[in-house]
N, C-alpha and C positions, 0 to 999 in steps of 0.2 A: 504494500500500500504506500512507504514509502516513496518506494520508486515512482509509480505514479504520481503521488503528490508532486516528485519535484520533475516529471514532465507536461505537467498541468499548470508550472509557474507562471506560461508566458499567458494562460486565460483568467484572467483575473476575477471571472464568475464564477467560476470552480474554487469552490472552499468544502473544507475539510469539516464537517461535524462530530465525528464520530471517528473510533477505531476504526470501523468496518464501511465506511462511507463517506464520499465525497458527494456533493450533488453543485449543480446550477444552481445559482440562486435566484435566474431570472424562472427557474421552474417551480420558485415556493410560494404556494396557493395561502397558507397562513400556519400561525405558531401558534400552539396549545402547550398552557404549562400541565406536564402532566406529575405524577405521584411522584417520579425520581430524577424532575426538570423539563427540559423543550424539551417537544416534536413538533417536526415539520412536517407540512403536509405538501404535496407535490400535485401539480396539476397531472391528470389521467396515468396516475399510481397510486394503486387503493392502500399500501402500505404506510401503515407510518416511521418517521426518521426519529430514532432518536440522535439528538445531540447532549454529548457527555461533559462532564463539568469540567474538562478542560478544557473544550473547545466554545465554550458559551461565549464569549468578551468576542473571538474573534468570530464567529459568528453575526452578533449582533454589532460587529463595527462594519462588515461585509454589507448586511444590511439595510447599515445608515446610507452605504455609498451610495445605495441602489439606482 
């Protein structure tokens, strides 16, 4: 996941939430805090994201840029 992450540097919509997931951030439909922090929710992906508490700040400065 690493390695992905740092061939996803030069797109700057791709951010990292999670261990196990990166997403667009132009594909997030909206955020629910849930029992153990964010999820996001993704336009036409019934799953939900969690984002983990390490990545919450960047996250939510990703966000602001939008």
């Amino acid at each position: 996941m690493r390695n992905a992450e740092k061939l996803m540097a030069a797109h700057p919509q791709m951010i990292r939430c999670h261990r196990t997931c990166i997403v667009n951030k132009n594909y997030i439909q909206r955020i629910d805090r849930g029992s153990d922090g964010l999820i996001l929710h993704l336009f036409d992906y019934p799953q939900e994201i969690p984002v983990s508490r390490q990545y919450i700040l960047t996250v939510k400065e990703a966000l602001k840029s939008k």
